[in-house]
N, C-alpha and C positions, 0 to 999 in steps of 0.2 A: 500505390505501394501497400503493400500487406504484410502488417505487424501483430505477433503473437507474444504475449508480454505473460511471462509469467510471475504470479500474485496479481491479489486483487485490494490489497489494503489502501491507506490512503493515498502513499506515495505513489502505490504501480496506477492508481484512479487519478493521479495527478497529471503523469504521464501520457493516461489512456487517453486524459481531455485535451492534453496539447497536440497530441496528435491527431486524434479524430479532428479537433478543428483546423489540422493545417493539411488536412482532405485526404490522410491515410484512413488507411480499411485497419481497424483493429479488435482482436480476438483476445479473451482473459485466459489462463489457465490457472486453478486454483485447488484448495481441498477439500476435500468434503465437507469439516467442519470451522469454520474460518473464524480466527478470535480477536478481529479489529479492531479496538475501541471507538474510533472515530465511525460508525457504521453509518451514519447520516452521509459521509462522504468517501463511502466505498461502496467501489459497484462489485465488490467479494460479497455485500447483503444480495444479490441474486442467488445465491446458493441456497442461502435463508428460504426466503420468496418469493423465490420466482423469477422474480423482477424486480430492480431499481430504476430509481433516475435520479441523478448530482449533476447538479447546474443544467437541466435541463437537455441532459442526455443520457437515453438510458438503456439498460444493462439486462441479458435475459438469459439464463440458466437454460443449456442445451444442448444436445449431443451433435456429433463430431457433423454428422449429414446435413445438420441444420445450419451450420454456420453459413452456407452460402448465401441462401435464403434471408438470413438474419442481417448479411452486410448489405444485401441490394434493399434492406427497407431502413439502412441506416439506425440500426439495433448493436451495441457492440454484446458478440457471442460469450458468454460465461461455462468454461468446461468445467467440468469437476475430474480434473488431471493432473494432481502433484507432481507425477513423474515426468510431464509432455510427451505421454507417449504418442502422443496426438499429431504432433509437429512433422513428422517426416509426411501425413498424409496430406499435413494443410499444407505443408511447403512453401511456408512464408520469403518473404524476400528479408525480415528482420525477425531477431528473437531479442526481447528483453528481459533479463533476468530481472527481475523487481520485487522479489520475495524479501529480501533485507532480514536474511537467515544468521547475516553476523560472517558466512560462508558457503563457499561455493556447494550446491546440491545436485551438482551435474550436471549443469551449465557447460556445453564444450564449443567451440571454434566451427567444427563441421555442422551443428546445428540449423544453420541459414547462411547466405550470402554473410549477411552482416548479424553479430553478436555483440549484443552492447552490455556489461553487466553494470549493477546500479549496488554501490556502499562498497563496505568492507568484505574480503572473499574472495574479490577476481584482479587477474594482476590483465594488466591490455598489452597482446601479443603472445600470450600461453592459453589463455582459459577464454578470450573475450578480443574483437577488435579495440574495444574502447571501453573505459569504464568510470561514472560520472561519480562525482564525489556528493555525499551524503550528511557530513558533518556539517554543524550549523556553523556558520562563521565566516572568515573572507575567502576562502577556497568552495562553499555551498553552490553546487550548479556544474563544477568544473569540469571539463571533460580530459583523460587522459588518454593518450597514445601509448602509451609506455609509463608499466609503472602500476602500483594499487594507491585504490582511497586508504583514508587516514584511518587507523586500527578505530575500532569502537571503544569508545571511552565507560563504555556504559555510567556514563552521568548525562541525565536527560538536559536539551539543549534548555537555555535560561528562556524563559518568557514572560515578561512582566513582571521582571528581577525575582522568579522565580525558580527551580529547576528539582530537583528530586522531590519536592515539598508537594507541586502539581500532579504526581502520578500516585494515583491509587491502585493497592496493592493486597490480593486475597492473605486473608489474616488465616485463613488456615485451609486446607484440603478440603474436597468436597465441592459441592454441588453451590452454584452460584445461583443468587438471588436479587435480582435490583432492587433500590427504593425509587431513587430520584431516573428522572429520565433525561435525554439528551437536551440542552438548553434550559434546563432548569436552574435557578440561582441556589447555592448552597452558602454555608457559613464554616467558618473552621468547629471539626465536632462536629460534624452534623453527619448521618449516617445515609452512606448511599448505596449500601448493599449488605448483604449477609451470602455469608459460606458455613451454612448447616448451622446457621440460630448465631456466629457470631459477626458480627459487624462489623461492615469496615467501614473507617471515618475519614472524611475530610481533613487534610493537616491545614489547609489554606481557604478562603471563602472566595466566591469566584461563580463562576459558570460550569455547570458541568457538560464539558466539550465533546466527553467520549465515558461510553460505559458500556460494558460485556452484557449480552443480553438473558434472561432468566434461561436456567435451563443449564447454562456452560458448565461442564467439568473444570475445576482447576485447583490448582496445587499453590500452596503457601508461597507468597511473593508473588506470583505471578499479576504482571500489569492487567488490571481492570476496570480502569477508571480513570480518569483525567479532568482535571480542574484548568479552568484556564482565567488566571486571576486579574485581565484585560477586563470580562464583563460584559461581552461584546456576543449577544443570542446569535446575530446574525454570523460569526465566526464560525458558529457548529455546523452553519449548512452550508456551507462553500469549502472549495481546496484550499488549503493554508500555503499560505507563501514559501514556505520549505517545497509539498510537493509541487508545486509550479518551476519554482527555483531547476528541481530536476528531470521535471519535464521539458526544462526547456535543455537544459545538457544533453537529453537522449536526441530532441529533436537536432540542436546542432553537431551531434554527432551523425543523427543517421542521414543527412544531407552531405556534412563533410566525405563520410564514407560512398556517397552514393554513386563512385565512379565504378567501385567493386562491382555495384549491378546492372550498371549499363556493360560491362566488360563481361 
């Protein structure tokens, strides 16, 4: 079975691993300039690089011709294709929306046999066969027949009785700068970046799980950083239990649905 999942951040990298391990063929589609913070565990850093590997499978930045090539050496393909315009030539048997836009970007039903959307944005049965829920809490993983995930709250899920306090956030426009790097231990106050000379600080002391890498455009507020106040190095380099959680909703969906393609 052959799955083109688009986004490449953590969650769709969450995804991309339950699947490739449960022996589907899987394709990324992403954009050109990708702003993940979790990059240690997104295979969207091929866009970066080239090439990634997370959990010990890895990810390679290539045009549409190369993809076949790239599944027979068991490489999952990285497009640089916001829009999928890619999709109708690869003619997947599944498409997964995984970009977690907050809303659907064009995401529609005709796009593959089966269309699974992933968060808030797609209701299943207009825009999507199915669509797994994203909110952290007792509905996380669920799959829906009918029906949308739960509106975005925009308040980051609690983790380690902590939540809005964990995400760091460009203190002004401009051109992004790191100090600390990914798995590095910080302290509250402590400075893990700058945007044009000013700083942005830690509000929590912790680990730092996820940060924007030198180089990135960004605008005041915008998420750049993540604290994750557990403590735990080895967290930074694996999928977190959230995208697993919804990796495995896509995978029980695209099995539930798979009568659609044997028909």
């Amino acid at each position: 079975m052959f799955v083109v999942i688009r986004g490449g951040g953590d969650i769709a990298t969450g995804i991309a691993l339950r699947l490739y391990r449960s022996g589907m063929a899987v394709c990324l589609c992403e954009i050109p300039a990708p702003t993940a913070i979790r990059r240690t565990v997104c295979f969207s850093e091929a866009v970066r690089l080239g090439e990634t590997t997370v959990e010990g499978i890895t990810a390679r930045r290539c045009h549409v011709e190369e993809v076949p090539d790239l599944l027979e050496q068991g490489i999952i393909p990285v497009l640089i294709d916001p829009a999928g315009e890619s999709i109708p030539a690869l003619a997947p048997d599944v498409v997964v929306d995984a970009i977690l836009a907050k809303r659907n970007l064009g995401t529609t039903m005709d796009m593959a046999p089966v269309v699974i959307g992933v968060g808030p944005g797609f209701t299943a049965g207009e825009d999507c066969h199915a669509a797994v829920e994203t909110m952290r809490g007792h509905y996380l993983g669920r799959v829906l027949y009918e029906g949308s995930p739960l509106e975005n709250t925009a308040v980051p899920g609690l983790i380690g009785g902590y939540a809005g306090e964990r995400v760091l956030r460009a203190p002004a426009d401009g051109v992004f700068q790191a100090v600390g790097q990914i798995g590095d231990q910080v302290r509250e106050g402590d400075v893990a970046g700058y945007v044009d000379g000013v700083p942005m600080r830690c509000m929590i002391s912790g680990v730092l799980r996820g940060i924007l890498p030198d180089g990135t455009v960004v605008h005041k507020g915008m998420k750049s950083g993540d604290v994750d106040p557990r403590c735990a190095i080895d967290h930074c380099f694996c999928a977190s239990d959230k995208a697993l959680a919804v990796g495995g909703g896509v995978l029980e969906a695209i099995l539930n649905l798979s009568d659609i393609l044997v028909d």
